[in-house]
C-alpha positions in Angstrom: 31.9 13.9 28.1 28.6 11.8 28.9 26.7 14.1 27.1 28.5 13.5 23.9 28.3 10.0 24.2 24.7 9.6 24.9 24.1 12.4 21.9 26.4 10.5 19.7 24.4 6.7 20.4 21.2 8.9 20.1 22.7 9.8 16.9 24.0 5.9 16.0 20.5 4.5 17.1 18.4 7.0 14.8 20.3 6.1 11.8 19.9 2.6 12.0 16.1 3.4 12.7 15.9 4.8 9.3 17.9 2.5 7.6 16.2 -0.5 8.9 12.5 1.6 8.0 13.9 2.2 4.3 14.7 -1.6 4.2 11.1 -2.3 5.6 9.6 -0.3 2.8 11.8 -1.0 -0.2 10.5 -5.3 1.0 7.0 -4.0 1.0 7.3 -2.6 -2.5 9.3 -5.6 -3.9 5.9 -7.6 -2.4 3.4 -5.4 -4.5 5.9 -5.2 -7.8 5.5 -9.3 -7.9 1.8 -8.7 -7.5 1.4 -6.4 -10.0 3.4 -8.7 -12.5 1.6 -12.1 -11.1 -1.7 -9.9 -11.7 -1.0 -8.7 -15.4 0.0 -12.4 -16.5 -3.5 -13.4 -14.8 -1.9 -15.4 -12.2 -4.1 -15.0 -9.4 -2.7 -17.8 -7.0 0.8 -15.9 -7.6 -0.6 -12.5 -6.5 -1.9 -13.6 -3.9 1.3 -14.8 -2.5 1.4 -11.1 -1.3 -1.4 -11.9 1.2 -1.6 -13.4 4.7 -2.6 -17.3 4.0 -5.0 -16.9 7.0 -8.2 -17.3 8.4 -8.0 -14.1 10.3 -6.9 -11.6 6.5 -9.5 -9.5 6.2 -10.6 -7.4 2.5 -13.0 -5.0 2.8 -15.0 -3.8 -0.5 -18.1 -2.9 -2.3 -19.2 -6.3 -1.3 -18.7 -5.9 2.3 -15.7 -7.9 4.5 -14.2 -10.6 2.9 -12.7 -12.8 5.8 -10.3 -15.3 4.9 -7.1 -16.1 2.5 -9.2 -18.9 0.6 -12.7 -16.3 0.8 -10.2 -13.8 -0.7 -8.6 -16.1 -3.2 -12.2 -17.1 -4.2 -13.8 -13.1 -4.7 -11.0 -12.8 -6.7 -11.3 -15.9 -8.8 -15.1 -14.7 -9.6 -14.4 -10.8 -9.7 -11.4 -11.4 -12.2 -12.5 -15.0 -14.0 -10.0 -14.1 -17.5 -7.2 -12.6 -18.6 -10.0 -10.0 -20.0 -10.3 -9.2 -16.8 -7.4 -8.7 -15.0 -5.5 -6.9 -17.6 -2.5 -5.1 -16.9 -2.4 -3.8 -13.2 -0.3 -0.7 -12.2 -0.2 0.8 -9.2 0.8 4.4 -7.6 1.9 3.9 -3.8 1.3 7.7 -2.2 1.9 6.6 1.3 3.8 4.2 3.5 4.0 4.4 6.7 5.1 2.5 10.2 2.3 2.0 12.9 4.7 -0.1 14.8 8.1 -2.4 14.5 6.5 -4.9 12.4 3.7 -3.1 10.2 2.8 -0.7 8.1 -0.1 0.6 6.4 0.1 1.9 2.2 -2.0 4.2 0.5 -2.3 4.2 -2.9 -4.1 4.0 -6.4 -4.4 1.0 -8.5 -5.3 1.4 -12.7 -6.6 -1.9 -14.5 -6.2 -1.5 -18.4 -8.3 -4.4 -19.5 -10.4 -5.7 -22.4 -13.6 -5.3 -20.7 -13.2 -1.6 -19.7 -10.5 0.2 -17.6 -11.0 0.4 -14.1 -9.1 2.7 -11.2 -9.4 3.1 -7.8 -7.7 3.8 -4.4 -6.5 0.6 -1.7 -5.1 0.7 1.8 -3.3 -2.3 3.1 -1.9 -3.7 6.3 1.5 -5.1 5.9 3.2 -7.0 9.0 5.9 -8.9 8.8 4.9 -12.6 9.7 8.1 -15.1 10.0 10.3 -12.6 8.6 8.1 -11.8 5.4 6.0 -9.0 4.5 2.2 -10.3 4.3 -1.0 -7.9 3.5 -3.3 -8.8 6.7 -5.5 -6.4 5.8 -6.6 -4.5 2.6 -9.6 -2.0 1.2 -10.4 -0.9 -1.8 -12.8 1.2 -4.2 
């Protein structure tokens, strides 16, 4: 009869597992929909909302390491200076997947239709969950 039990809150404890990791990732992709929509109506400061407003958010890219919400905020600004530029974002998330209670890392491919020529690429972000929100403390791309 203890057998069962423990089986059966083995059984309990692994559903709400999953449950509560489906919840984690369905608030991670409700994060990068508003991006992409902030990002396709060339709202920068909206997009990023997304990220970690921190000293310690880190973007790595062509450039190098971008350390810093504002140095992020500012790349951005320069990379992307018009609505030319930022075009219409969509995105293809391939992976996400828990490193620990309160992060996750996404893989996936971003496609730019803009005025000044396409442009594609593949990202990997950091999300952790920072007073109860889902924040990008770190993100790559090419």
């Amino acid at each position: 009869m203890k057998k069962i039990i423990f089986v059966l809150c083995l059984m309990l404890a692994y559903g709400s597992y999953a449950q509560n990791e489906e919840a984690d990732k369905k608030a991670i992709q409700k994060v990068l929909k508003e991006q992409r929509l902030a990002w396709s109506k060339n709202n920068i400061e909206k997009f990023m909302e997304g990220y970690w407003k921190s000293d310690s958010l880190k973007f790595y890219g062509a450039n190098g390491v971008t350390k810093g919400y504002d140095a992020t905020l500012a790349r951005y600004k320069k990379a992307y200076p018009s609505e030319d530029h930022t075009g219409t974002l969509s995105f293809r998330i391939n992976d996400i997947s828990k490193i620990c209670a309160d992060a996750y890392f996404v893989l996936g491919e971003y496609h730019l239709k803009r005025e000044v020529g396409n442009a594609d690429g593949i990202f990997m972000q950091v999300f952790k969950k920072i007073d109860g929100e889902w924040k990008i403390i770190a993100d790559t791309s090419s």
